[in-house]
C-alpha positions in Angstrom: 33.2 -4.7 -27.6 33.7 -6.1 -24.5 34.9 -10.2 -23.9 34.8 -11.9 -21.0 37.9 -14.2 -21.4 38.1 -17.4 -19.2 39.5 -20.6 -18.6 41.0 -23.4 -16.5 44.8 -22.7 -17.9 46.9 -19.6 -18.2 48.6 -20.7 -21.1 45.3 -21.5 -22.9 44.2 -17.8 -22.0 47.3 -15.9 -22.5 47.6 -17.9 -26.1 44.2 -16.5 -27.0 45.2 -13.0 -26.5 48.3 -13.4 -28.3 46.4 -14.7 -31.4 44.2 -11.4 -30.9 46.6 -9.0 -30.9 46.3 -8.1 -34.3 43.0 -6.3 -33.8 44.4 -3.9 -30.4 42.6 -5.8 -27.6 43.5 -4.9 -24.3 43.8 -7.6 -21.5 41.9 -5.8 -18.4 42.6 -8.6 -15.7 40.3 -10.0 -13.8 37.1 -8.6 -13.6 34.9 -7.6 -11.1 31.8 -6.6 -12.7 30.4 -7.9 -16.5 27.2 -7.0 -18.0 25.6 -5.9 -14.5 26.8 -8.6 -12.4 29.4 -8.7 -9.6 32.4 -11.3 -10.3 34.3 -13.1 -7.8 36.8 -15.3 -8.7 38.5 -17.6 -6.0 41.1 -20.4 -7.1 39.2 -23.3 -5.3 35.9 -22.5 -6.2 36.0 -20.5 -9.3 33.7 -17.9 -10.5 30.6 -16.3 -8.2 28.3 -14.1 -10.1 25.6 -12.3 -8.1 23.6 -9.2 -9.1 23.0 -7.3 -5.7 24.7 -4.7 -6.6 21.9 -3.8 -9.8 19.2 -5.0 -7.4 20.1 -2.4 -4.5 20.6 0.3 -7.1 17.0 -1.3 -8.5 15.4 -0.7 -5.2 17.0 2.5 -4.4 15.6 4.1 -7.9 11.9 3.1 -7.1 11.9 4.4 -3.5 11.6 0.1 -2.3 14.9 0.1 -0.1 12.4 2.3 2.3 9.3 0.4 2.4 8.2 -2.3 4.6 7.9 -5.7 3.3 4.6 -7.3 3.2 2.5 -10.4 1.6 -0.1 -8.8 -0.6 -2.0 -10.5 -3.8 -2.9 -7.8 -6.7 -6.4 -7.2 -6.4 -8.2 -6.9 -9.4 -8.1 -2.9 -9.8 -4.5 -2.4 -9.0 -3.2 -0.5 -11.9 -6.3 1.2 -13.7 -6.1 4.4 -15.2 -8.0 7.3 -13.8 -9.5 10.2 -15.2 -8.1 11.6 -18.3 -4.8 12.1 -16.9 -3.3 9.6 -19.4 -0.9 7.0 -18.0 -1.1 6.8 -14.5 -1.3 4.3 -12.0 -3.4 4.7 -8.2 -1.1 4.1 -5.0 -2.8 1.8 -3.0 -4.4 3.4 0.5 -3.8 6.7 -0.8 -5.6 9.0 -4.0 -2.2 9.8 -5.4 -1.3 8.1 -8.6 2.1 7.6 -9.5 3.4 7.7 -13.6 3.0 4.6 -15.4 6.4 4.7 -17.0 7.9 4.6 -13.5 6.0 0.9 -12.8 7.2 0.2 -16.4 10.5 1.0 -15.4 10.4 -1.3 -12.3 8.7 -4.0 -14.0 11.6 -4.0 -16.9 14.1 -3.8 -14.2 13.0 -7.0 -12.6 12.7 -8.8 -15.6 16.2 -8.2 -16.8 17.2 -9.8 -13.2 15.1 -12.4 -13.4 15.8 -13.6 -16.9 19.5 -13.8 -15.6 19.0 -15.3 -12.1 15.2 -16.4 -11.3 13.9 -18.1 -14.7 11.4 -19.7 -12.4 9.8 -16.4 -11.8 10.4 -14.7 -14.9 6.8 -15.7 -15.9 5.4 -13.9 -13.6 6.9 -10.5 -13.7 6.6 -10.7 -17.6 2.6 -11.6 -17.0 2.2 -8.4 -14.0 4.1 -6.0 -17.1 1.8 -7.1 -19.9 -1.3 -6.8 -18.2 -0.5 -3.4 -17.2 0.0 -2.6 -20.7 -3.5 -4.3 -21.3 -5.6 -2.7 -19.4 -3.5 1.1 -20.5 -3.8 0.8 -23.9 -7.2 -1.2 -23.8 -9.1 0.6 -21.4 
């Protein structure tokens, strides 16, 4: 099990550990990553906790650190199945189609950022997810 130990004196911190020692935890100092999330401490302004890191590895997976950025709403065919291929999704201005577990995968990705950092647009990737599954499993 991992802790993430803090607080605003030493004493108060080093007193916790000491009362833990029974069970052989291990002080790793300060940290500089925790559940996903960079760590930055600073003595002024305390902790900074930031996910780029996750999100860069996030884009890099899903091929997005190499496309261009543009404004587009989802039209309403935008991820229907074709054929009897099973699962697959089309690629919009081309006829390739691309697995559906890998949009899964992206969509879960963004919502365990979100859910974390973004609350106010948490909605909206959990909507985009479950009306993929929709329209797979309901034709």
């Amino acid at each position: 099990m991992i802790c993430f130990v803090t607080g605003t004196q030493q004493v108060a911190v080093d007193a916790f550990f000491g009362e833990l020692e029974e069970f052989s935890v291990k002080n790793l100092g300060r940290a500089s990553k925790f559940v996903g999330m960079r760590v930055a401490y600073d003595d002024e302004h305390g902790y900074d906790l930031d996910q780029q890191v996750m999100i860069l590895e996030m884009l890099n997976d899903h091929g997005i650190d190499k496309s261009n950025c543009v404004r587009t709403p989802i039209g309403p065919g935008w991820n229907e199945v074709r054929g009897s291929e099973g699962e697959k999704l089309p690629v919009a201005g081309s006829d390739e189609t691309i697995p559906a577990r890998k949009f899964q995968s992206l969509v879960g990705n963004l919502m365990w950022v979100v859910r974390r950092t973004r609350p106010d647009i948490h909605r909206v990737c959990s909507a985009q997810g479950g009306e993929m599954n929709a329209r797979l499993h309901c034709g």
